[in-house]
C-alpha positions in Angstrom: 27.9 -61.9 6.5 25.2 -61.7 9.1 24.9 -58.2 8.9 24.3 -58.6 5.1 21.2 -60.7 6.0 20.0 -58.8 8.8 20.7 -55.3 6.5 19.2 -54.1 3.8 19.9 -53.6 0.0 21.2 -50.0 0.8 22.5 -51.0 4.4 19.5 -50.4 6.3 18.1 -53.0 8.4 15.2 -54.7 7.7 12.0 -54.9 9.1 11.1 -57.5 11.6 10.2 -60.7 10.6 6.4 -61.3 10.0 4.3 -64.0 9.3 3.4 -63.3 5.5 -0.4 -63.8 4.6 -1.5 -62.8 8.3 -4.1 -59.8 8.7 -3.1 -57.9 12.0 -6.6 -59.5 13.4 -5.3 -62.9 12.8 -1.9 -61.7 14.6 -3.6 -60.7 17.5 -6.0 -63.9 18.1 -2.3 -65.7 17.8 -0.7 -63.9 20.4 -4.2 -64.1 22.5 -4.3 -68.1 21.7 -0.6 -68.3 22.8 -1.0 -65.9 26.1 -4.3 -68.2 27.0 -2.8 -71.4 26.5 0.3 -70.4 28.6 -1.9 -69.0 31.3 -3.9 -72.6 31.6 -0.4 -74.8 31.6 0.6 -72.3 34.2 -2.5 -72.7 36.1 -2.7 -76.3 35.6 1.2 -76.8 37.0 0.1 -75.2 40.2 -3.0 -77.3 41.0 -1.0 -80.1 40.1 1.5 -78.9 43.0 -1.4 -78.0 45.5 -3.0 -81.1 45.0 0.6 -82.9 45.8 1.1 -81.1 48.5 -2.5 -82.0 50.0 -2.1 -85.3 49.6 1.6 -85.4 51.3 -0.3 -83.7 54.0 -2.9 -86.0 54.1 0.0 -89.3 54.1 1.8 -87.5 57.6 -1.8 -87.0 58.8 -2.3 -90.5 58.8 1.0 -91.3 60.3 0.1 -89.0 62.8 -3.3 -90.6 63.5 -1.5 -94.4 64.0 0.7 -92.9 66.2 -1.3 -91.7 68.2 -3.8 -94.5 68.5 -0.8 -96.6 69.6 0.0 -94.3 72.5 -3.7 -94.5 72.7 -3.7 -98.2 72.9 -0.8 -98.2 75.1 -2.1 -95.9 77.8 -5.4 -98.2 77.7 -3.6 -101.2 77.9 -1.5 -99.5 81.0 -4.7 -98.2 82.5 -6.8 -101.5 82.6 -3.4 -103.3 84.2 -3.5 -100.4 87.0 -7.1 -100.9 87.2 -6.4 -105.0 87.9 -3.9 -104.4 90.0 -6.4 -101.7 92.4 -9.1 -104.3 92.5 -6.6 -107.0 93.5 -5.0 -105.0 96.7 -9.2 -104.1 97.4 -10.0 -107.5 97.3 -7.2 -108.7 99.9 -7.7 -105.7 102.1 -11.7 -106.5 101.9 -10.3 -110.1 102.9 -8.2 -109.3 105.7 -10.7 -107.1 107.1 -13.4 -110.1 107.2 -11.0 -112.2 108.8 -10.2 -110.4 111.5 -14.0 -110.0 112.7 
C-alpha cells in the first residue's frame, strides 16, 4: 500500500513533496530563515553555557578567597600571640638585667 502512495499512476515514483504556491525565491528565503534562526538558538545555547560556567568560576573563586582570608586571619592571629609572647620574655630579661645592677 505505501508503495502505491509513494508510486506513481504508471509505477513511477513521484516527485518530492513541495510546498505548492511557493516561487523557488520564496523556498530559498525559507530555508535561509530556518538555517539563521538555528544558527542564533545555537549561538545563544553556548553563551548561555559560557556564561554558566563563568559564574561557577566566579562561586569557587570566592570560596577560594574566604579561605584564604581565614588562613590569613589565622596566621595574623598566631603572629600577634608570638609577637606578645617576644615582648613578654624582653620585658623580664630587661628586668632581670636592672636588678642585678
Amino acid at each position: 500500500m505505501l508503495l502505491g502512495v509513494l508510486a506513481g499512476a504508471e509505477g513511477r515514483p513521484s516527485p518530492p513533496p513541495t510546498l505548492p504556491g511557493m516561487s523557488a525565491a520564496s523556498k530559498a528565503v525559507l530555508a535561509a530563515s530556518v538555517a539563521v534562526s538555528g544558527v542564533i538558538v545555537a549561538a545563544v545555547h553556548l553563551q548561555q553555557s559560557r556564561v554558566r560556567e563563568r559564574l561557577r568560576e566566579g562561586v569557587l573563586r570566592d570560596v577560594e578567597r574566604q579561605n584564604r582570608k581565614q588562613e590569613n586571619l589565622r596566621l595574623l592571629e598566631q603572629q600577634i600571640a608570638l609577637t606578645e609572647q617576644l615582648e613578654m620574655e624582653r620585658s623580664k630579661m630587661l628586668m632581670g638585667k636592672e636588678s642585678s645592677q
